[in-house]
C-alpha positions in Angstrom: 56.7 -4.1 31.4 57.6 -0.9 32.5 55.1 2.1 32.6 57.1 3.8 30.0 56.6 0.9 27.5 53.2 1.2 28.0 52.8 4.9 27.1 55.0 4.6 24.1 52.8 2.4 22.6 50.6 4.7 23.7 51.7 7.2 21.5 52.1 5.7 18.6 48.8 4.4 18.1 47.9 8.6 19.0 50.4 9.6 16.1 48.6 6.7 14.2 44.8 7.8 14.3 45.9 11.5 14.8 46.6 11.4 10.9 44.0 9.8 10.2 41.9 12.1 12.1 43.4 15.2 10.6 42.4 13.8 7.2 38.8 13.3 8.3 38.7 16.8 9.9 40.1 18.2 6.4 36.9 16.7 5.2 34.3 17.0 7.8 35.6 19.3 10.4 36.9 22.2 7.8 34.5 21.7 4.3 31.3 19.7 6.1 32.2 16.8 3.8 30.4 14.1 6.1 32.6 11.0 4.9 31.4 7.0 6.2 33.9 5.5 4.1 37.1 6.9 5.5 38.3 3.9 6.8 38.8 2.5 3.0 41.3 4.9 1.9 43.1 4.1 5.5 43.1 0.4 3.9 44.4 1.9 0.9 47.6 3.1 2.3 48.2 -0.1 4.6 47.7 -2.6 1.8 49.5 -0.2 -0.9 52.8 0.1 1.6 52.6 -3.2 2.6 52.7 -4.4 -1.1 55.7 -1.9 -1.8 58.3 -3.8 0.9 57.0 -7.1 0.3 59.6 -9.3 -1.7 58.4 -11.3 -4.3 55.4 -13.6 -4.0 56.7 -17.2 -2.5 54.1 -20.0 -3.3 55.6 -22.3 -0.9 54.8 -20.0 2.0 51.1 -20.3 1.7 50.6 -16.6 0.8 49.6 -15.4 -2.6 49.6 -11.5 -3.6 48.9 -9.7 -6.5 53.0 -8.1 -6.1 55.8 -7.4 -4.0 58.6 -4.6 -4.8 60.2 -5.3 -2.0 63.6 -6.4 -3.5 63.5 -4.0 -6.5 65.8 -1.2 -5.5 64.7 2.2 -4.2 61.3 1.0 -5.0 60.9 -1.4 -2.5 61.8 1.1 0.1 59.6 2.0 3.0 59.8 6.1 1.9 58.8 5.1 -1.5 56.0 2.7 -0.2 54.6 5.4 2.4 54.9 8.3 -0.6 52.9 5.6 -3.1 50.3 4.9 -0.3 49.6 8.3 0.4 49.3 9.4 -3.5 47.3 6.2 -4.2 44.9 7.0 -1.4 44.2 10.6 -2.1 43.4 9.5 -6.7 40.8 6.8 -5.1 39.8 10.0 -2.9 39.6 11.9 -5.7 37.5 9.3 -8.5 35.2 8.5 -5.4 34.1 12.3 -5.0 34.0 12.8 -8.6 30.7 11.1 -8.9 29.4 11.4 -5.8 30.3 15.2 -4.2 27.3 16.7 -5.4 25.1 14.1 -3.2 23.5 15.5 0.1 25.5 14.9 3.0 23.9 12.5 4.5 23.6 10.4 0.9 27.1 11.2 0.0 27.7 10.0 3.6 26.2 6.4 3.0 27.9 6.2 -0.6 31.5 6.3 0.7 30.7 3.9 3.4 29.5 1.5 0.5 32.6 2.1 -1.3 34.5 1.3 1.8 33.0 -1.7 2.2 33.3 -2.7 -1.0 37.2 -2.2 -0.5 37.0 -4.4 2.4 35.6 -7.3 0.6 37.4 -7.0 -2.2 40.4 -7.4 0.0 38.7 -10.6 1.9 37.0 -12.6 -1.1 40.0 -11.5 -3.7 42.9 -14.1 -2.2 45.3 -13.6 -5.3 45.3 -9.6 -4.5 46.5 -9.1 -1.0 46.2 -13.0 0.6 42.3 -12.9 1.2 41.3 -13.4 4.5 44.7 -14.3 5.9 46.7 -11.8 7.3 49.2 -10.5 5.0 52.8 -10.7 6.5 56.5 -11.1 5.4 57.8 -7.6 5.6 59.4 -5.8 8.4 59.5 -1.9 9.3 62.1 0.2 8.4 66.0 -0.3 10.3 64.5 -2.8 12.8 67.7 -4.8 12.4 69.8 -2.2 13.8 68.1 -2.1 17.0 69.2 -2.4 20.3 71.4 0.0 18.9 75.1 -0.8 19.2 76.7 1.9 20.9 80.7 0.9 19.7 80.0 1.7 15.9 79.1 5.4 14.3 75.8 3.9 13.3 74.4 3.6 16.9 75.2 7.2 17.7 74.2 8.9 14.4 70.7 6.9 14.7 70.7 8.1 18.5 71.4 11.5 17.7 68.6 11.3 15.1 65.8 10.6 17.7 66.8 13.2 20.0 67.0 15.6 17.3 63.3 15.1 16.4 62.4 14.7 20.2 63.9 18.1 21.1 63.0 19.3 18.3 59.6 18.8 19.0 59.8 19.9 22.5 61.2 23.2 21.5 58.7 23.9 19.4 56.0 23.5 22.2 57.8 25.3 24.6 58.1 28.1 21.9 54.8 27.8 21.5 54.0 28.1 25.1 56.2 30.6 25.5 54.6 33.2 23.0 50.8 32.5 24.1 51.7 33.3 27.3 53.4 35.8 28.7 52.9 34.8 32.0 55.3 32.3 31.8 59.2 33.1 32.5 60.5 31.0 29.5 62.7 33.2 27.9 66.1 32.1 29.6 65.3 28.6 29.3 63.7 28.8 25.6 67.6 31.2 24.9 69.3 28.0 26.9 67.5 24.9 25.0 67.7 27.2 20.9 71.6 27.1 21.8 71.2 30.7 21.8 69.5 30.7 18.4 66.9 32.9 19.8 69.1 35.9 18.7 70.1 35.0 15.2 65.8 34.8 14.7 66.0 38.8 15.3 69.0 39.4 12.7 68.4 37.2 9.8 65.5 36.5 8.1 66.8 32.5 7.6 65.7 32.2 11.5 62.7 34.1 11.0 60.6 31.5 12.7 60.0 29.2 15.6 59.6 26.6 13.9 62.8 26.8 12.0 64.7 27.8 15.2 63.1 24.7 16.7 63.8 22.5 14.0 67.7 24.1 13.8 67.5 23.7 17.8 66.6 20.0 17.1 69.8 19.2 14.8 72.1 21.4 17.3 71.0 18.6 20.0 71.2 15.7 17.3 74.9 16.6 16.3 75.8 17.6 19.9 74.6 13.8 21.3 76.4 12.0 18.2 80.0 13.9 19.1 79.2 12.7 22.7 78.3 9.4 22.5 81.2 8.8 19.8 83.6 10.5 22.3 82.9 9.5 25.9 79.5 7.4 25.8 77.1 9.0 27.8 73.8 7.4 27.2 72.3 6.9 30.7 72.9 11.2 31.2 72.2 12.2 27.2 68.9 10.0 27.8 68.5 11.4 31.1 68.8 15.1 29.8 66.2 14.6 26.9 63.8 12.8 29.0 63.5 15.8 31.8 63.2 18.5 29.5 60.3 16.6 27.5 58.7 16.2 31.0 59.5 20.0 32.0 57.9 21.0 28.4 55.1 19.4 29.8 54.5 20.6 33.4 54.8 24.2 31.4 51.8 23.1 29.4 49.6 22.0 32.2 51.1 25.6 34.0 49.3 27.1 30.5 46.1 25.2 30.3 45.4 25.6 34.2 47.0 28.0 35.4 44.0 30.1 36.2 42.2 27.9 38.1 41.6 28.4 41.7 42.9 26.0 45.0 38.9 25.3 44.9 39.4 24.1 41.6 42.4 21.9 41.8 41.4 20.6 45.1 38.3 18.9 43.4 40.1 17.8 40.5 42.9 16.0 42.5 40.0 14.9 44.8 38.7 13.3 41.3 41.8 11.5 40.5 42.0 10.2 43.8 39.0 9.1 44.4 39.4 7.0 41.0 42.5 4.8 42.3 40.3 4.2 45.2 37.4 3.1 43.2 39.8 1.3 41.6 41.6 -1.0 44.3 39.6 -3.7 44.8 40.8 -4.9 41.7 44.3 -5.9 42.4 43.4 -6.6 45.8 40.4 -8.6 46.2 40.6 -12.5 44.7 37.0 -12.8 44.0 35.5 -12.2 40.9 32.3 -10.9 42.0 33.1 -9.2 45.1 35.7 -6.8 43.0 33.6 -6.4 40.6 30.9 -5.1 42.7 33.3 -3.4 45.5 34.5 -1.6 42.5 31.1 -0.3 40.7 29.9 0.8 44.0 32.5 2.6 44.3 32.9 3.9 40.9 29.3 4.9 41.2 29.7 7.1 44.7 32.0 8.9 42.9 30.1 9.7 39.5 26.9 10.7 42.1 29.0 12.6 44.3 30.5 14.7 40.8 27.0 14.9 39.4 25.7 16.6 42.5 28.3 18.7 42.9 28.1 20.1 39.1 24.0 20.4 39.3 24.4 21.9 42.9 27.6 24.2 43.3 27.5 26.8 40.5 31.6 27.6 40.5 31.5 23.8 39.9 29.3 23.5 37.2 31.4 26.2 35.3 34.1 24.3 35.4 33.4 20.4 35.4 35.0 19.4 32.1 38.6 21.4 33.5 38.0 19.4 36.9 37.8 16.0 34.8 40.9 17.3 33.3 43.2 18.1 35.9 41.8 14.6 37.8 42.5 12.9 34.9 46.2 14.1 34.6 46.3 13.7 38.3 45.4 9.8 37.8 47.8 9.3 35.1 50.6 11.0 37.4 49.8 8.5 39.7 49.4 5.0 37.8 53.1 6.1 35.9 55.0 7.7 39.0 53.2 6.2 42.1 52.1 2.7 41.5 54.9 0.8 39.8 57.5 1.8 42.7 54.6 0.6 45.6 55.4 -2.7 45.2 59.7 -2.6 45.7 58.5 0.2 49.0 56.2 -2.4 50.2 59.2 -5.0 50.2 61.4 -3.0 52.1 63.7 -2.5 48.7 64.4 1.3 47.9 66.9 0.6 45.6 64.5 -1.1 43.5 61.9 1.9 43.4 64.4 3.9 42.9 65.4 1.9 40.1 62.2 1.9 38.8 61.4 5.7 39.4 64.3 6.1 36.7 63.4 3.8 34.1 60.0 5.6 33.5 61.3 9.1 34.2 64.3 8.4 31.6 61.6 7.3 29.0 63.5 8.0 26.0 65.7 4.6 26.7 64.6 1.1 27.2 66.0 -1.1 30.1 66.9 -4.3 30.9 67.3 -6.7 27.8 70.5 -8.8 27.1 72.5 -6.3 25.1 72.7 -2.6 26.2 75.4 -0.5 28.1 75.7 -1.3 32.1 76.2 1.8 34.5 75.7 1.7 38.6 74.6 4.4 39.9 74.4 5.2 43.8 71.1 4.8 45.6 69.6 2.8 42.2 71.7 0.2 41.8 72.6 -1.7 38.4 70.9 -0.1 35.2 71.2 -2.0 31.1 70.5 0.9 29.2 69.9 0.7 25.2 67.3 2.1 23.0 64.9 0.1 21.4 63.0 0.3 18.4 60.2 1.3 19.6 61.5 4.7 20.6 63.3 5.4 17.4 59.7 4.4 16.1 57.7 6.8 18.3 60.1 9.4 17.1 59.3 9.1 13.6 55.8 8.8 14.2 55.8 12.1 16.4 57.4 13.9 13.7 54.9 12.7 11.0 52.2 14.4 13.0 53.7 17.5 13.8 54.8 18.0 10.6 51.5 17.2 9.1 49.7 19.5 12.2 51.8 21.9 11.2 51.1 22.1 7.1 47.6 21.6 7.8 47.5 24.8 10.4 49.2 26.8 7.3 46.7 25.4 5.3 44.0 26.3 7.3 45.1 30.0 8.0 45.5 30.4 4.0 42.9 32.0 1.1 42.8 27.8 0.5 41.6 27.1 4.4 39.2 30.3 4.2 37.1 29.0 0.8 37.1 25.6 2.6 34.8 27.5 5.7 33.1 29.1 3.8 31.8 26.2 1.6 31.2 24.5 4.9 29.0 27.7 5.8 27.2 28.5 2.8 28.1 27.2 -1.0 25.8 30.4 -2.4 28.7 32.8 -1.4 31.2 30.8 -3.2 29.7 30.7 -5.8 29.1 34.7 -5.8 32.5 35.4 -5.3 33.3 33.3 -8.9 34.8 30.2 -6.9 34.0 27.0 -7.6 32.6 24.6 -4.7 33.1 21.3 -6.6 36.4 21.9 -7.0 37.4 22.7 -3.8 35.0 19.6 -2.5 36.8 16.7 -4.7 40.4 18.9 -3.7 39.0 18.2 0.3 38.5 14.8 -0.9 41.8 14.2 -2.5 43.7 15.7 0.4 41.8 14.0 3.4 41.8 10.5 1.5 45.7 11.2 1.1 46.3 11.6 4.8 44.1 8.3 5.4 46.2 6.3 3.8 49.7 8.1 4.8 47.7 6.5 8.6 47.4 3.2 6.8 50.7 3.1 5.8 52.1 3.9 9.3 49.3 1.2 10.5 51.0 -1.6 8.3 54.9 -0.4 9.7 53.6 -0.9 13.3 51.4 -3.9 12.8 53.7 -5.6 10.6 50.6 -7.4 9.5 47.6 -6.9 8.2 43.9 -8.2 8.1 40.8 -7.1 6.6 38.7 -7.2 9.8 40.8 -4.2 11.0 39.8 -2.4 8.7 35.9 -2.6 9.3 33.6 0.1 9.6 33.5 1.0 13.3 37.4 2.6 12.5 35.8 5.1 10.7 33.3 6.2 13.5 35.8 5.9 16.0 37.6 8.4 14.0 34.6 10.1 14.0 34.1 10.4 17.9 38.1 11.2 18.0 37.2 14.5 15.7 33.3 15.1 17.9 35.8 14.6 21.0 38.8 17.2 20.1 36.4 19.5 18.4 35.4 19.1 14.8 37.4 22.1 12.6 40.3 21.8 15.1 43.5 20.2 14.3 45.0 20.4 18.0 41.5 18.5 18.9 42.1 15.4 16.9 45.6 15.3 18.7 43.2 15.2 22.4 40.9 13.4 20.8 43.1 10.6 19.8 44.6 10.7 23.6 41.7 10.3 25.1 40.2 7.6 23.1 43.7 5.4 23.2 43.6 6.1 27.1 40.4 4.8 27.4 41.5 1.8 25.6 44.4 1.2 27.5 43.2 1.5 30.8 40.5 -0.9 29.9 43.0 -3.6 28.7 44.9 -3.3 32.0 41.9 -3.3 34.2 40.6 -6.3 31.9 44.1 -8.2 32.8 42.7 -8.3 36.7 40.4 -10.9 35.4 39.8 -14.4 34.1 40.3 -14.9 30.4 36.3 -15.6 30.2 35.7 -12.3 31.9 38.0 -10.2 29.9 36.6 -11.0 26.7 33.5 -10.0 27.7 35.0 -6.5 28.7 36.5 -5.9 26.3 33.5 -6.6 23.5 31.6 -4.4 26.2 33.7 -1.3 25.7 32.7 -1.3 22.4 28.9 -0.2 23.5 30.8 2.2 25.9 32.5 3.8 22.9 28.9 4.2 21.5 27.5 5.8 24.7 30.5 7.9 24.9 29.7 9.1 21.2 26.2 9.8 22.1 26.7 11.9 25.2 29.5 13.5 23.6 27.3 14.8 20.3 24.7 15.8 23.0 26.8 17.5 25.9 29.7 18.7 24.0 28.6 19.2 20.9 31.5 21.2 20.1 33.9 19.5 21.2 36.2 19.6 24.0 38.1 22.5 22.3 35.4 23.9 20.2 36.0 24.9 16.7 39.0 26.9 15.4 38.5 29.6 13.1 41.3 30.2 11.3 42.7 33.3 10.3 45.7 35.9 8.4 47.7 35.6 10.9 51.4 33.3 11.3 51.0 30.0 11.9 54.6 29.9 14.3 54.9 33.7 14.7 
């Protein structure tokens, strides 16, 4: 599997608990509504969507469920079942706060994690409902069957066009972003080049009178632009190609943003960091026995925790930065597991074709390679490339633009006379009060709304799974949503984005360092990383206890300038 499979996944479990972290923030994070129980609206919208596409319950295939509206028409669609989710989760939301909002935090707290429960049994010991404790399965996500995509009909382009419209969307609205933050950043002939000069129009009509409309135009512009192409002369390899770079320029620009005032001192220590991490890391592909690896590797892991604890507690620059060194050696690490490592192999064989070939297939992310079916191109230096997109990518796409959409109503919502009472019943419910407003009301409206955006998660949950169990909907999702919020930064939306990063990447990277293992052995680490994700919890409530980007206040001001 290819590095860029790897990180798509990636991304959409981020996109997945990202919404469900927003909802929890809406709660927690923005009213101080401390909810246990999230996880069962999340369950909510799985079951609920799942039920929607089902068709019709088949006794003969040893499943039983209450219903399926799968073949009923319009009904049984995935939008319906994802709308249906979503509203079903955020009425449960609201009956569960009705009686229980005026509770103490830490009562009300204990109450919805009963009531989460509850839903979790009732799913396991009620087999007629949703097929007990068996996994519920039969339904497939949305337009699967078209994919590979098939490059010689109008459907394979216009489905193309549509991911790059929502990935260059996207992108241009970062860069936008980026670009008015900080004005030390030369962006404004690239952001004029990659609006198709829509940049203008935003200063003489008021129907481009904001970034994120000029992004979102942008995005068509490049949707329509790649479905004439494709239809005309089949590019895919340099349409893919083209997409892929400028996601990866928008993202050197925001590492430029985020650190570009640190020093050489700064980055030196932080690549240092990285480094010194792949090191710590090597015995493990390398070295055959079990135990020597695994202590060749903890030695070494431990040199390098001593050697940044001393530096933090000793070197005062250092200690004012050590959370932006851990950054920039993280990213640093990252840049070399995806870039470095996979093309060490085919270098180490004597075959530069092949790291070329590899170089390319996780630089030009946006298209899967290899497969039986796809479009063939040589190309000098790299050799022979099958190119096709997969459903995976067209999934990621979809998922992406569910969370930035939701990021961005919930950053409108936050800024509004709406997000303002929210802070200030967090803060204090006697000033609410004084200034006529009801706090009840605006708790079981927090309730409604978070609960909703649970199970708009659940519902992408049950699209990716494509099959769902009770167990995973257990109690530890809901404090793992909780360190994901205490990580990012309770109160801000961009830190349940990081948070959700940070927690799949530590996820990841334990599965793949697991796989260096024997079966026996990587069982065992990965139950263990579940007492790692406590520890982590607990260091992060006590070191950072506002989280890695601290809180957001909101305020009057535009959401997208």
């Amino acid at each position: 599997m290819a590095a860029s499979d790897v990180v798509i996944s990636f991304m959409l479990l981020v996109s997945i608990y990202g919404i469900l972290s927003l909802g929890l923030n809406v709660k927690y994070g923005h009213t101080g509504l401390l909810d246990f129980g999230h996880v069962g609206f999340y369950l909510v919208g799985a079951y609920t969507a799942a039920l929607f596409v089902l068709g019709p319950d088949d006794p003969t295939d040893f499943t039983a469920y209450v219903i399926g509206l799968g073949e009923v028409p319009v009904v049984g669609t995935w939008p319906v079942a994802i709308a249906a989710a979503t509203l079903l989760a955020g009425v449960i939301g609201g009956l569960v706060a009705l009686p229980t909002i005026r509770l103490r935090e830490d009562y009300l707290a204990i109450t919805v994690l009963g009531v989460s429960v509850i839903f979790q049994r009732i799913i396991q010991s009620e087999t007629w409902l949703a097929n007990g404790p068996d996994a519920l399965r039969g339904y497939s996500p949305p337009l699967q069957d078209l994919f590979p995509l098939a490059m010689e009909t109008l459907i394979g382009p216009a489905m193309f066009g549509l991911v790059v419209a929502i990935v260059w969307g996207v992108a241009t609205g970062a860069l936008g972003r980026l670009r008015e933050t900080d004005s030390r950043l030369p962006l404004d002939g690239v952001y004029a080049v990659t609006t198709f000069g829509l940049t203008r129009l935003r200063r003489r009509t008021d129907a481009l009178g904001s970034a994120t409309t000029v992004s979102a135009t942008a995005g068509a512009v490049a949707g329509l632009l790649t479905f004439a192409l494709l239809v005309a002369v089949d590019p895919l390899l340099s349409l893919g190609a083209v997409v892929s770079l400028y996601t990866w320029f928008v993202a050197l620009v925001a590492v430029s943003h985020y650190y570009g005032d640190l020093a050489r001192r700064e980055w030196t220590v932080g690549i240092a960091l990285g480094t010194g991490l792949l090191v710590a890391l090597l015995p493990l592909p390398i070295v055959d026995a079990v135990g020597l690896k695994s202590a060749l590797t903890l030695a070494l892991l431990g040199a390098l925790v001593a050697a940044y604890y001393l530096g933090v507690t000793r070197v005062d620059w250092l200690a004012d930065v050590k959370l932006t060194v851990v950054g920039v050696g993280s990213l640093w690490f990252v840049s070399l597991w995806y870039f470095l490592l996979p093309i060490l192999g085919p270098l180490g064989d004597g075959d530069v074709g092949g790291a070329l070939n590899t170089l390319v297939q996780n630089v030009v992310w946006l298209l899967g390679f290899g497969g039986d079916t796809g479009i063939g191109y040589a190309v000098v230096f790299v050799g022979e490339l099958t190119v096709n997109v997969d459903y995976a990518r067209f999934q990621l796409a979809a998922f992406v633009l569910f969370l930035a959409g939701l990021y961005y109503v919930l950053e409108l919502a936050v800024r509004s006379p709406f997000g303002r009472v929210l802070r200030a019943v967090r803060n204090d419910e006697t000033v609410v009060k004084s200034l006529g407003k009801d706090p009840f009301v605006y708790k079981v409206q927090t309730m409604v709304l978070g609960s909703a955006l649970g199970g708009f998660a659940g519902a992408l949950w049950a699209m990716y799974a494509q099959g769902l169990t009770f167990t995973t909907f257990a109690p530890r999702i809901t404090f793992i949503t909780l360190l994901i919020m205490f990580l990012g930064g309770a109160g801000n939306n961009k830190g349940m984005i990081l948070g959700a990063a940070i927690f799949w990447a530590f996820q990841q990277a334990t599965t793949q360092l697991a796989s260096f293992f024997p079966p026996a052995v990587r069982v065992n680490i990965q139950a263990f990383r579940l007492v790692v994700v406590g520890v982590l919890f607990l260091l992060v409530l006590y070191y950072v206890p506002e989280g890695l980007l601290g809180r957001e206040e909101g305020t009057t001001s535009e959401v997208d300038g």
